[in-house]
C-alpha distance (Angstrom), angle and dihedral (degrees) to the residues before:
residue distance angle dihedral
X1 . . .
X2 3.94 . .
X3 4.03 84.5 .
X4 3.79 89.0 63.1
X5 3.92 84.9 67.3
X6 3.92 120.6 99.3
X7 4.13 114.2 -119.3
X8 3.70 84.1 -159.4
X9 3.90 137.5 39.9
X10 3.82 123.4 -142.5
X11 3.73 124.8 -120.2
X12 4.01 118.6 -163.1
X13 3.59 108.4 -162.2
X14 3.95 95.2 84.0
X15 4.13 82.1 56.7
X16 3.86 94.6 48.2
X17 3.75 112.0 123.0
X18 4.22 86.0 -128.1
X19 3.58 139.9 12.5
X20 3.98 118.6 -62.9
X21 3.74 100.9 -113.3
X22 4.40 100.2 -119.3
X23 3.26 133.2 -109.6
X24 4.08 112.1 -92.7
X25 3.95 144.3 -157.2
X26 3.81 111.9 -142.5
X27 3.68 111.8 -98.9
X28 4.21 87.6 -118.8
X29 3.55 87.5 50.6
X30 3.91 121.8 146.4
X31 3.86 95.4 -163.3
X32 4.00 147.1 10.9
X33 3.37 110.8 -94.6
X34 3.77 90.0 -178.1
X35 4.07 81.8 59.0
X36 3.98 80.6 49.7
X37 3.89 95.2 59.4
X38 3.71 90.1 63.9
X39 3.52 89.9 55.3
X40 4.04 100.1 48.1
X41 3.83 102.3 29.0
X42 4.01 137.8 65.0
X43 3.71 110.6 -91.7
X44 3.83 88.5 -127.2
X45 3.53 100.2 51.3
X46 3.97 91.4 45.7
X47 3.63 89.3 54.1
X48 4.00 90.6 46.5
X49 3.88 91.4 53.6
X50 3.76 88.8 58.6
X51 3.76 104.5 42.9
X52 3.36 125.1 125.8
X53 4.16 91.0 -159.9
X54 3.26 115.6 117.7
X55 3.70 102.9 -150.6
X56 4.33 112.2 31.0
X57 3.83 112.8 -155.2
X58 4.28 107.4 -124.5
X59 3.48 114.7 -139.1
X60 3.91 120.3 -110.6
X61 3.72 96.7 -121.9
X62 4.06 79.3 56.6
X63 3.69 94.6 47.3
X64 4.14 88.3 49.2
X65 3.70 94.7 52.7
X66 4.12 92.7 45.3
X67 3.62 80.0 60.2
X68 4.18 93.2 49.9
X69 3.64 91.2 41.6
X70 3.54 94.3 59.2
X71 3.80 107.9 -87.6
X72 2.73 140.5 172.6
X73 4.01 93.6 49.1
X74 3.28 124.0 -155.3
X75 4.07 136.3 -92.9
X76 3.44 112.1 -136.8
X77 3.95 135.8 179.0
X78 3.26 116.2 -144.5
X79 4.05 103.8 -137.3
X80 3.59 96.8 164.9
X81 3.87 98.8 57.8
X82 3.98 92.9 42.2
X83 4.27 83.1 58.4
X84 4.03 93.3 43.1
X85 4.12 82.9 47.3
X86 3.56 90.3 43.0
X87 4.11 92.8 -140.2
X88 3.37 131.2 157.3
X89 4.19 84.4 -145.3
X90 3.70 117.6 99.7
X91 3.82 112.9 -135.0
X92 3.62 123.7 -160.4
X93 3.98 127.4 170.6
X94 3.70 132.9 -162.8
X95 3.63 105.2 -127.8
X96 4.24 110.0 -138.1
X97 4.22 87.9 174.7
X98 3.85 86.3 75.8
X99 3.95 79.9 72.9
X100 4.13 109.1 102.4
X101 3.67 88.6 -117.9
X102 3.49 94.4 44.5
X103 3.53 107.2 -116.8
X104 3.91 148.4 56.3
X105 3.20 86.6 -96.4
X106 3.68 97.8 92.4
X107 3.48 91.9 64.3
X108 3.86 100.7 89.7
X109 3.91 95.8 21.0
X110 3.66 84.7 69.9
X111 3.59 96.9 55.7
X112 4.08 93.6 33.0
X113 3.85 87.2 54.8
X114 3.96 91.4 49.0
X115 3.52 95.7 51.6
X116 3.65 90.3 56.4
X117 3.64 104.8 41.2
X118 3.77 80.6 51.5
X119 4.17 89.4 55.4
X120 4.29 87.2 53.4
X121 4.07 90.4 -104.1
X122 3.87 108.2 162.8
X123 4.33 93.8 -169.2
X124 4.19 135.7 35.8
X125 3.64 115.9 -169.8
X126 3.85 125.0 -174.8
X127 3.67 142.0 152.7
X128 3.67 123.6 -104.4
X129 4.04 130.0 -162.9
X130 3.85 107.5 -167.9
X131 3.53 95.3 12.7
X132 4.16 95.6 -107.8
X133 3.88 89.3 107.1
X134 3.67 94.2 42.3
X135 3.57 85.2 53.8
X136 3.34 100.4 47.3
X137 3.90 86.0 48.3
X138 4.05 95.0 50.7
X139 4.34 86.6 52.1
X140 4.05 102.0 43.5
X141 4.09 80.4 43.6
X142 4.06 94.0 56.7
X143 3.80 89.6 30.8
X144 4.07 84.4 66.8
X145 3.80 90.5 32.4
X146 3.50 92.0 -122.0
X147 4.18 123.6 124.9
X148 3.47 128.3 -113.9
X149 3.69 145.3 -172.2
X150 3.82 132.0 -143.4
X151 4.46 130.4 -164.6
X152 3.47 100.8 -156.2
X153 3.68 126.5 -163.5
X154 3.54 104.3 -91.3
X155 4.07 97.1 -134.8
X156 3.41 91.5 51.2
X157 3.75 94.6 44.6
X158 3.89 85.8 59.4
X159 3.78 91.9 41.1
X160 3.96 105.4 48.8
X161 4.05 103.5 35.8
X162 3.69 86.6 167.3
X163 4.04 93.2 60.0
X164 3.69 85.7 56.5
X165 4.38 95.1 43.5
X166 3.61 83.3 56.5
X167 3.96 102.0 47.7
X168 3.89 86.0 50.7
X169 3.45 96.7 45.2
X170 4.04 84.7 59.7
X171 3.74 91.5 48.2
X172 3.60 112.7 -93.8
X173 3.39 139.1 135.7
X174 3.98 114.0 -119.5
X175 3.54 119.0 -160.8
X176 4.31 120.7 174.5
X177 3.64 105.6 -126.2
X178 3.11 127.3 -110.8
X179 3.39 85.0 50.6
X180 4.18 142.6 152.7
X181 3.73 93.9 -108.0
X182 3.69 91.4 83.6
X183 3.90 139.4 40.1
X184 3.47 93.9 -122.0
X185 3.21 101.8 46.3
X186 3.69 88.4 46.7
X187 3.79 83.7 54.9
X188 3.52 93.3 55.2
X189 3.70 96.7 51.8
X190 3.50 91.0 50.8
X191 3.38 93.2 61.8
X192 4.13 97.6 37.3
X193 3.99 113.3 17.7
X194 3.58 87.9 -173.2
X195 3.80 103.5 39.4
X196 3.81 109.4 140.8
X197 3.96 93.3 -133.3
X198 3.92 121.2 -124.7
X199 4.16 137.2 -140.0
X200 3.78 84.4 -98.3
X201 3.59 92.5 54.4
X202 3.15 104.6 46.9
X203 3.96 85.5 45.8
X204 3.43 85.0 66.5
X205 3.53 104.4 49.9
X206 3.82 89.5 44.1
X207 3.93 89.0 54.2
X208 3.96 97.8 44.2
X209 4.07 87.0 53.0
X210 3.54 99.2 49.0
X211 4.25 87.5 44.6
X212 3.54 82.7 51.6
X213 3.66 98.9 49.2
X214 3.09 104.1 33.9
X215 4.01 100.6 -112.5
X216 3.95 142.4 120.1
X217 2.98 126.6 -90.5
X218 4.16 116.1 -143.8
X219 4.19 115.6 -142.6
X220 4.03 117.4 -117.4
X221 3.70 91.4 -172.7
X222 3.65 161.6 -40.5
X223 4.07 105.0 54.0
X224 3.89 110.9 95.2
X225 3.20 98.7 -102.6
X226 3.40 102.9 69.7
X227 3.88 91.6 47.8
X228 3.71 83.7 52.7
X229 4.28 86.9 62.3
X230 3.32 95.6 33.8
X231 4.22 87.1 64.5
X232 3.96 94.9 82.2
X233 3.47 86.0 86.5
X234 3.84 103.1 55.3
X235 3.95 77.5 40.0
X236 3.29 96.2 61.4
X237 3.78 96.5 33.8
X238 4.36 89.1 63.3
X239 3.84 86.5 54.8
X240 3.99 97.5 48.1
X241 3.76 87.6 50.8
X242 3.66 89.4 46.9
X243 3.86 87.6 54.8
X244 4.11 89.5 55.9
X245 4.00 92.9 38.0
X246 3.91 88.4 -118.9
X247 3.71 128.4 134.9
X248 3.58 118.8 -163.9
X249 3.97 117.5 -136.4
X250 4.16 100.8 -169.4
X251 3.91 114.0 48.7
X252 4.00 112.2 -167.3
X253 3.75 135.6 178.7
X254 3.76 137.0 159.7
X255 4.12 121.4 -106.6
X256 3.46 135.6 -135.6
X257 4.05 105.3 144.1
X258 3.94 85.4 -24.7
X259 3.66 110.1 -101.2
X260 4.22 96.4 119.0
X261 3.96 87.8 51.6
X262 3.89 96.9 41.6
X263 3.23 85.8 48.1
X264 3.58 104.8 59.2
X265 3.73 99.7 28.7
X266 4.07 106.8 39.4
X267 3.35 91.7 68.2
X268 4.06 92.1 54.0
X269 4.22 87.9 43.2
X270 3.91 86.8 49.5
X271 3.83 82.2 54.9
X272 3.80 106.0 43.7
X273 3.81 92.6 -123.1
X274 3.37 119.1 131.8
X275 3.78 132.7 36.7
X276 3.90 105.6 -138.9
X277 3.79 127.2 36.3
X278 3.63 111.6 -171.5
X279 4.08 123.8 -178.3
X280 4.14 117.8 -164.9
X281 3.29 134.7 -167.7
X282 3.71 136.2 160.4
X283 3.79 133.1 -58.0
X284 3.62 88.5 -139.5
X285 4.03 100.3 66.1
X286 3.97 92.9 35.0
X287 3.35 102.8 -156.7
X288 3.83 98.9 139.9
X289 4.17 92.3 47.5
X290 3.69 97.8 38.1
X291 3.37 112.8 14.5
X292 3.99 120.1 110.0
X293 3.95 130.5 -139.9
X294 4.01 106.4 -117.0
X295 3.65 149.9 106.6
X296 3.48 109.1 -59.1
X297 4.19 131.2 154.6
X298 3.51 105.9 -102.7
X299 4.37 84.1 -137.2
X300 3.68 123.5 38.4
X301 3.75 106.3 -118.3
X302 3.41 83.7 64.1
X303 4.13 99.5 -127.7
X304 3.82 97.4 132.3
X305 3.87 126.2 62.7
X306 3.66 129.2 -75.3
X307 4.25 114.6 -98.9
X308 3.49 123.8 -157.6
X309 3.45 97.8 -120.9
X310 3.88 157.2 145.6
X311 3.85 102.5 -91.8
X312 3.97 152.6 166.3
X313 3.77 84.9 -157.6
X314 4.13 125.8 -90.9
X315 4.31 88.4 -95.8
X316 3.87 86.0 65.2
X317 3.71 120.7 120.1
X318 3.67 114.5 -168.1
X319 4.52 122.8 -136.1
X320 3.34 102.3 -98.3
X321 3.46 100.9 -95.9
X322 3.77 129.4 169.3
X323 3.74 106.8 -120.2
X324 4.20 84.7 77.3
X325 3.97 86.1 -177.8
X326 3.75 91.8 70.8
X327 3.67 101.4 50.0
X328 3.82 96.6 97.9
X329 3.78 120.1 121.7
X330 4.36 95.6 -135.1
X331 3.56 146.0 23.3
X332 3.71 137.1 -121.6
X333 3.73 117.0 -76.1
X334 3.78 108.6 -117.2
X335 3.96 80.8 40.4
X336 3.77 95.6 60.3
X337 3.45 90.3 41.6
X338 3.69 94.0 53.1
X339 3.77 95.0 46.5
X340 4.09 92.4 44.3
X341 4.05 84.5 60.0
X342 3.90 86.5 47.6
X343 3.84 87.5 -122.9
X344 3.75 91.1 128.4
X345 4.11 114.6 37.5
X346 4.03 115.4 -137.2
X347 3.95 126.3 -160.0
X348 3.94 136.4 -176.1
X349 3.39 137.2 -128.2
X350 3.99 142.2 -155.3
X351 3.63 120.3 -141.5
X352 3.56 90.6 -123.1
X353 3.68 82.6 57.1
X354 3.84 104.2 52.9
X355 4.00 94.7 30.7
X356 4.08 80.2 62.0
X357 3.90 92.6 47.5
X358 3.62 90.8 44.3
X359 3.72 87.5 54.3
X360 3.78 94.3 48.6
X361 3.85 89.5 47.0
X362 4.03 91.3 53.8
X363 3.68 93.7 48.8
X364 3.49 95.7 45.9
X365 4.00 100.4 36.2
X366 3.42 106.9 20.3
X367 3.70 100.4 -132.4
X368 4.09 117.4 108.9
X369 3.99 104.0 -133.5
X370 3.96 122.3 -153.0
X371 3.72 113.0 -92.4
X372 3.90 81.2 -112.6
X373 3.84 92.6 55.3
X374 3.60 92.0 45.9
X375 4.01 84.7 71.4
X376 3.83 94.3 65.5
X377 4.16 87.2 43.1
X378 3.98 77.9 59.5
X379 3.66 94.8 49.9
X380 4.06 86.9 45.1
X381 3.32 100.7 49.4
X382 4.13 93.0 47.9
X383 3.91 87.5 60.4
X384 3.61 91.6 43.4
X385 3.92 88.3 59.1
X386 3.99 97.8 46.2
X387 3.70 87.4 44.1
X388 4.32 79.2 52.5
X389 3.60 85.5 52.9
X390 3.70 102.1 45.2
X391 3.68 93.7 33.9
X392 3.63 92.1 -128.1
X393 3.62 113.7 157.4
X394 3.75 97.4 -143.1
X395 4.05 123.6 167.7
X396 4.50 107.1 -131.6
X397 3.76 117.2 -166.1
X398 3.81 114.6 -168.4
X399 3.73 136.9 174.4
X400 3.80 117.7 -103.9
X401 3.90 82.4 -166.9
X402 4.11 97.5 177.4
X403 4.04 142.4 1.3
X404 4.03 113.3 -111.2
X405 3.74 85.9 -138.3
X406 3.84 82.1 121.2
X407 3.58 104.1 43.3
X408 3.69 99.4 58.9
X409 3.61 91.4 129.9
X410 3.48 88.5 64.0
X411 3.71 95.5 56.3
X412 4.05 87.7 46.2
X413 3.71 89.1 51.1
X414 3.85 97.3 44.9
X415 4.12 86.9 44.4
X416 3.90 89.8 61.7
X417 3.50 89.7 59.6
């Protein structure tokens, strides 16, 4: 099965129809924050988030602990929905929960980890939303028997208990952001005592500490880099199809900052295969319907450079929703620029909407999704139905970027309702 694993990921920006827009200081600005990326971040993975290669060779030592973590995962079709949807479409999904820590997640925080143990660093912090980052973190951490340290956001801290059991249990240090440990989040509190805490926020806090400490700090999301990790699984997922003699037309994945979607997808655009490539998110944190294509700091303190990107703006703080892993204010650069030339189609979700797909998916397939992944189930299941309706026997490929095994609360909570 070890074969089935990439020897090289794929990076889209030399295949981008124009320039990426760079990365920028603010013209007021009192300091480089590119200068401060060499200070907080593995030398490798700085150097992979600017390449201009379009395929970057992964290390064995990666490649062997894909294969203990779980990889690679498993295509699957998903028979029993298309006959409960009555669709002449044929869905399959590429199933990222098979991963030990449950997610897609691990997927760069494997190679992120690496490249630091590899530089002598003793401690990684980061932020985490949902807690499948966080995880992933906590494993690739005590996988290269170094520590690390993780700011998660606070409401899901308080939500998912289990998230947080499970990060410990690897190791880590789990703090609910905002929290005291910092001086922004300190600042924060000060001026909400109740504020729910945000991606950005926690960002922040994860940033200031590892400035402070002299750490590095690994990347959940959103810069290139990550995407450029995350595309073993559409990698993968073009040579499972080729082992059936299938080739999917529709390519869906959830969105946070972007990396689950780029992921799965840039490999198939890199390709030419498929003919739609939608990205969904929720209609809660509207960054699809009313966020706006500028500069914007990718964290909300402001410490790292500006992106050119789809945004709410960094001072946003998300409802406190559920699906933790989409409550970030932007999207990935190439992303945003893909969707703002309407070469890659977006939709929104309720959480009425996807708690009733996720539902449907269980019954049908047995496996409990992430409230996150339920979004791209959403997405799926809407194309199964107009293909229904034009009786268009069309082949969908979505995502399945996490189990809900975690997030059973959620599912209790949305039952009462």
């Amino acid at each position: 099965m070890i074969d089935l694993i990439p020897r090289y990921w794929y990076n889209i920006v030399p295949d981008l129809n124009r320039p990426l827009p760079p990365p920028l200081d603010p013209e007021d600005s009192d300091f480089s924050r590119i200068e401060l990326l060499n200070r907080i971040i593995p030398k490798e993975v700085l150097r992979q988030q600017f390449t201009a290669e379009r395929y970057v060779k992964i290390p064995d030592e990666v490649i062997e602990l894909y294969s203990l973590a779980g990889r690679p995962t498993p295509l699957m079709r998903a028979k029993r929905l298309e006959e409960l949807l009555d669709t002449p479409a044929k869905i399959y999904f590429k199933y990222e929960g098979a991963t030990h820590s449950g997610s897609h997640k691990i997927n760069t925080a494997i190679p992120q980890a690496y490249f630091a143990r590899e530089e002598g660093v003793e401690r990684v912090v980061t932020e985490t939303g949902a807690g499948q980052w966080g995880t992933a973190v906590a494993l690739s951490a005590a996988l290269m028997k170094i520590k690390s340290t993780i700011f998660m956001v606070r409401v899901s801290y308080e939500q998912k208990p289990g998230r947080k059991t499970v990060m410990k249990l690897y190791g880590a240090e789990v703090y609910p952001s905002p929290s005291e440990i910092t001086e922004y989040g300190k600042n924060e509190l000060a001026k909400n005592s109740t504020n729910p805490g945000s991606l950005g926020i926690a960002m922040s806090e994860a940033i200031e500490y590892v400035i402070k400490n002299d750490y590095r700090y690994l990347i959940g999301s959103v810069l290139e880099v990550v995407l450029l990790h995350q595309s073993i699984i559409g990698l993968e997922t073009i040579k499972q199809f080729e082992l059936i003699g299938e080739e999917p037309e529709v390519l869906i994945g959830c969105v946070g900052g972007g990396s689950n979607f780029a992921g799965f997808a840039y490999p198939f655009i890199g390709s030419k295969i498929g003919s739609r490539y939608i990205a969904v998110s929720s209609s809660e944190i509207k960054k699809f319907s009313k966020g706006v294509y500028e500069y914007d700091f990718p964290d909300s303190a402001g410490l790292l450079p500006m992106l050119k990107m789809i945004t709410l703006g960094k001072d946003y703080v998300p409802p406190p929703i559920y699906s933790g892993g989409l409550r970030y204010h932007g999207l990935a650069p190439t992303l945003s620029l893909m969707i703002k030339d309407k070469f890659i189609e977006w939709m929104e979700f309720s959480e009425k909407e996807t708690y009733s797909a996720a539902k449907l998916f269980a019954n049908a397939q047995g496996i409990i999704p992430a409230p996150e992944s339920a979004h791209a189930i959403s997405a799926a299941i809407k194309i199964a139905k107009e293909a229904k309706e034009k009786n268009e026997k069309k082949i969908i490929a979505f995502n399945l970027s996490g189990h809900g095994l975690l997030d059973l609360s959620y599912y209790q909570k949305m039952e009462a309702k």
